[in-house]
N, C-alpha and C positions, 0 to 999 in steps of 0.2 A: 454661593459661587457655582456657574454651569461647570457641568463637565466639561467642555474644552478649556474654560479660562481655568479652571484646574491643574488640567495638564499643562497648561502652556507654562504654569508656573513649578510644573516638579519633573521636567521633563528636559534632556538637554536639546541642544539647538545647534543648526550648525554642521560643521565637522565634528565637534566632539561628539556627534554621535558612532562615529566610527569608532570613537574609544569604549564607547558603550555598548559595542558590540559583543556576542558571547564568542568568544575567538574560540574557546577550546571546541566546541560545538563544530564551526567550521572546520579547523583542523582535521577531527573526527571525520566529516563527510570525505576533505578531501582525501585523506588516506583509505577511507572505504572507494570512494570511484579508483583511485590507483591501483588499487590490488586490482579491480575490476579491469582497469586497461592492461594491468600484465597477464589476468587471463584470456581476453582477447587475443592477445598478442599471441598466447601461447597455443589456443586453438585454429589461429589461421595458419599452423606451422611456421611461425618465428616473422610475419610480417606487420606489418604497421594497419593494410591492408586486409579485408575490405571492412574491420571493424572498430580495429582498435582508434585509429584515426580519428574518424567521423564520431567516434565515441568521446574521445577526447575535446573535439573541438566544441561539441553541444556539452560537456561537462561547462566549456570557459562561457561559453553565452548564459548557461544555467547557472554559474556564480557571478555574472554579473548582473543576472535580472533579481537572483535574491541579495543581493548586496542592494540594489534600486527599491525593489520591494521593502527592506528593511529598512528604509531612511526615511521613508511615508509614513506618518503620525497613525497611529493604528485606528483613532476613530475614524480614517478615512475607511479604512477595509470593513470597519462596524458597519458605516453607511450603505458600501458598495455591497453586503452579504448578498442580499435578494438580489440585486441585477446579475452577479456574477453565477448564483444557483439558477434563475431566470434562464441565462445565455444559456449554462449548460445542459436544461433541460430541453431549452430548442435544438440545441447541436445535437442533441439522442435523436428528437425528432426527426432532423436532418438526415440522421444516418439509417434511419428506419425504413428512408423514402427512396435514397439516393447514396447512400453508403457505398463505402468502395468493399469488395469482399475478397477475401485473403484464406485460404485455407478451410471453407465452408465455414466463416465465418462473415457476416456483415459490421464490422466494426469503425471504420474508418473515413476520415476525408480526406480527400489525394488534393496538399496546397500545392503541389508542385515541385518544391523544394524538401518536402517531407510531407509521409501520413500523418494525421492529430485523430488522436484516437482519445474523443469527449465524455466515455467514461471513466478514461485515464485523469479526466480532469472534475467530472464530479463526484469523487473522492474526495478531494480537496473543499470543492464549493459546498459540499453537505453538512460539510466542517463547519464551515463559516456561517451559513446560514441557523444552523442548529445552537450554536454558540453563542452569534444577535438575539436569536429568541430565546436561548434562557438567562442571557444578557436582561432580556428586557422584560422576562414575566417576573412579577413580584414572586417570591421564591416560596411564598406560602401556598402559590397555587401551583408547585413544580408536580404534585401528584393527584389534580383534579383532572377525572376520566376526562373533563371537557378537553383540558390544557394539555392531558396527556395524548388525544386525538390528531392537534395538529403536528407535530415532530414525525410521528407514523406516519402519515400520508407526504410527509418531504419527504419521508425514508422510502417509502415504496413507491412511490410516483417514479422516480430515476428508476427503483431496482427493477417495476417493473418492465422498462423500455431497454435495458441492460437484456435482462434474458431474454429479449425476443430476438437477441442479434447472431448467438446463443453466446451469452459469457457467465455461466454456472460461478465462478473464481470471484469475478467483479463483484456481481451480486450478492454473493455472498461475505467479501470485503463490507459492502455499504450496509447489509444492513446488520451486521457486526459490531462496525465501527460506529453506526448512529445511537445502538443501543446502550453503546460503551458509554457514551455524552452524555446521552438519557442518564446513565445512573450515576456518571461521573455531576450530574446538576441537580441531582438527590432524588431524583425518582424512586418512588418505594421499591424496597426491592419485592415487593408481593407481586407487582408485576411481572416483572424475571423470573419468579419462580411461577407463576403463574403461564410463561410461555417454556419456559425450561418444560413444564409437566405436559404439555400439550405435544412438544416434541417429544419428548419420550412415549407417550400413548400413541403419538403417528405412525415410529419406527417400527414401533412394537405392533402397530394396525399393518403396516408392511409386509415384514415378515409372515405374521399370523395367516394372512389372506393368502399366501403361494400358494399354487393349486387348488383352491377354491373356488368357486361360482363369481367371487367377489373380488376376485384378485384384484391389488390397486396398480400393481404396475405390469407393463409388456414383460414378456418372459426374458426379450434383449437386455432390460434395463435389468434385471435378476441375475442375467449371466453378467452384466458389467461389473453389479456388488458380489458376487462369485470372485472374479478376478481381481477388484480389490481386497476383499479381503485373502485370496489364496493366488498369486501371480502365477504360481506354477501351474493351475488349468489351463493357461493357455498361454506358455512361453513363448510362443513365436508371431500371436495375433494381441490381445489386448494386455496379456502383460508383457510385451517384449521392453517397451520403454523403463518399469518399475524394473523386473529382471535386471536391467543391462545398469540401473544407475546402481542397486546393490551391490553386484558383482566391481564396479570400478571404488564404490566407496569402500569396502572389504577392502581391495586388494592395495588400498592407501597404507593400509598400517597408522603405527605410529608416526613416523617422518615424511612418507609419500614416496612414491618412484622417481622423485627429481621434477624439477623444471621441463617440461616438455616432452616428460616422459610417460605421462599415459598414457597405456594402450587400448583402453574403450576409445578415448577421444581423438588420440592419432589416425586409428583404425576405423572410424565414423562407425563405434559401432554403437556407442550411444547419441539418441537424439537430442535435438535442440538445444546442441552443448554448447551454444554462443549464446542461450535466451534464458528456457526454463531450467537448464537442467546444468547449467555452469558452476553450482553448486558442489556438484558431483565430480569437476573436473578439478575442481580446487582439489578437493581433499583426495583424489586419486596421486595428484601431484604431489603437494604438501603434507598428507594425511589428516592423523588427529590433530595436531600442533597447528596447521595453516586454519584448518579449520576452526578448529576452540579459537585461534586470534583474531580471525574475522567473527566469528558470537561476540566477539567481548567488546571489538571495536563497535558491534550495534548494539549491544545492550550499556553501554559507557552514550553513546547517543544518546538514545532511551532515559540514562539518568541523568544529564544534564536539560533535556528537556521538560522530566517531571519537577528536576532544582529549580529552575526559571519560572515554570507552571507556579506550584506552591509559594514560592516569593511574591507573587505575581498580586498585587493589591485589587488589580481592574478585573472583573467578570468576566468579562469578553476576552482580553488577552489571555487569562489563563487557564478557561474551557479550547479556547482555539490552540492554543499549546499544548495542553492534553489530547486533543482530539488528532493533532498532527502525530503525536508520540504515537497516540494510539494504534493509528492508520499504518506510521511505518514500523511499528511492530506487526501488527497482520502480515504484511508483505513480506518480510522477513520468516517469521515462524508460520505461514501457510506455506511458503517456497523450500525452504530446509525438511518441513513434514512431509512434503510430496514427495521429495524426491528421495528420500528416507521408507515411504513405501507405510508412512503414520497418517497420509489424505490422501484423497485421490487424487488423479492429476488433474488438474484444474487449469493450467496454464498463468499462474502469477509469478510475471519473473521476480528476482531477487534485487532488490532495489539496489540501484547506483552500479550494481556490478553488471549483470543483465543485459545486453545487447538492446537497445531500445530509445527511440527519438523522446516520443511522450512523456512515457512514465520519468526517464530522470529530468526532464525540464518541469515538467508541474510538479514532482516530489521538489526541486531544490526551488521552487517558488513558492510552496508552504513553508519551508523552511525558513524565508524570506519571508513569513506572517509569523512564525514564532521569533523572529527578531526583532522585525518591528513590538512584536509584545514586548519582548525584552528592553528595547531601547527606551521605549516611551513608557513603561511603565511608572506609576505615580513610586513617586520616590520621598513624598512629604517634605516638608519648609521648614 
């Protein structure tokens, strides 16, 4: 029997796939973007406007493109991997040439209606693509240097057209996240430790080289890991942003200052308190308690999408379910550490909550491929 006649036989059809759907999963998100629009809300001082709104209404198109997405039989998105990584490799392209630039950064394409920002989307597609090919490599050759060659060059082909725009954050997401799949589809881990030690000899070649003939980095980039690591060199120039997010997550406490009561974020004296740094404004407000319930409600994410993954009979549905878990855990715990003053800033907002057209439209259209895993998943006769 093919794989599709397969599925067509352990698979439901229909409406009833709507019953097939992992509701609690949804739930979860939706109550994640909600806390998100009450944060808006509360940093525009109490109006609907200019964020909350526009946030809400791209949440309702983004649950019903993955509600659409998830009703589509999953070997169709098997098919589609390569054209969809394809597209978003030429969209980097695009933006390399002709990008729209936003804050010395070139990241963007102005449709009009909204920026699409195409490394916000091949996160997603590197997913997909990485997934089809260990979908389809016999699994005895998952740790042949040959087999192990091509995944790395999908993984660094985007990353490297990502930091030429400069997006240090992205880049670092993908090639993360690719290596996550790599090991999540049995790659030896001699490989990992094999690049784990080369990193470590780099850092350490770093450091080593200050002040030497050889030095590898500008004396700038030295004073910026200065500043990471010790913010108070320079409270008022490159650590002002980590400074000011400590100082309001401190002064959370336990309970928080109330609803619309913090005074970093009332007072703009912390930055990008609608994007990167909303994190911060939560838990000024709410404290530890707002904060611990929004961890829990992403890590309860997180478990229902590894439950569905490991259920998951099909190769491809349940590396592409893994690999989304994976993705939106990076996003989460890279954005919490930044602004915690445990990463550098990097600029990855905080999923679903975050002020941002892209990132929640292609986050909740992955979403909508770990459904369709779910829905269509072989379920046996």
């Amino acid at each position: 029997m093919s794989y599709l006649e397969y599925h067509a036989k352990t698979v439901p059809t229909g409406l009833s796939k709507i019953l097939h759907l992992n509701w609690p999963l949804i739930l979860l998100l939706s109550a994640v973007a909600s806390a998100g629009f009450v944060m808006l809300y509360s940093v525009a001082g109490g109006s609907l406007t200019p964020w909350a709104e526009p946030q809400m209404k791209r949440f309702g198109l983004g649950m019903a493109l993955m509600l659409f997405v998830a009703m589509v039989p999953i070997w169709f998105w098997r098919n589609m991997a390569g054209l969809a990584y394809g597209a978003s490799v030429l969209l980097l392209l695009f933006v390399e040439f002709f990008g729209v630039t936003g804050m010395g950064a070139q990241r963007w394409i102005d449709l009009g209606f909204m920026r699409l920002q195409p490394s916000e989307l091949t996160k997603i597609t590197l997913v997909m693509i990485l997934a089809a090919y260990y979908d389809w490599l016999d699994i005895r050759k998952t740790s042949h240097p040959l087999w192990v060659a091509v995944p790395l060059i999908l993984i660094l082909a985007p990353t490297f057209l990502v930091l030429r725009q400069p997006d240090l954050g992205t880049a670092l997401l993908l090639i993360i996240g690719g290596g996550a799949i790599m090991f999540l589809a049995g790659v030896s881990w001699w490989y990992f430790a094999a690049v784990a030690g080369l990193g470590v000899g780099l850092v350490s070649a770093v450091f080593t080289s200050r002040g030497t003939d050889w030095q590898l980095l500008k004396d700038y980039q030295y004073r910026r890991i200065d500043t990471f690591l010790d913010p108070s060199t320079d409270p008022l120039g490159a650590g002002y942003h980590i400074t000011q997010s400590k100082i309001a997550l401190g002064s959370g406490g336990w309970t928080g200052r109330g609803f619309m009561q913090g005074t970093q974020s009332r007072l703009n004296f912390l930055p990008e308190k609608h994007t990167d740094f909303i994190f911060t404004t939560l838990a000024e407000e709410f404290g530890f308690l707002g904060a611990f319930s929004l961890l829990s409600l992403y890590a309860l994410i997180i478990v229902f999408c590894f439950a569905s993954a490991f259920s998951n009979k099909d190769r491809f549905g349940s590396l592409l379910t893994l690999g989304v878990g994976v993705t939106f855990f990076l996003f989460f715990a890279v954005n919490m550490s930044m602004v915690m003053g445990l990463a550098p800033v990097v600029g990855v907002p905080l999923p679903l909550v975050s002020y941002g057209g892209s990132a929640m439209l292609v986050l909740l259209v992955a979403f909508g491929l770990t459904q369709s895993a779910h829905v269509h998943r072989p379920r046996g006769r």
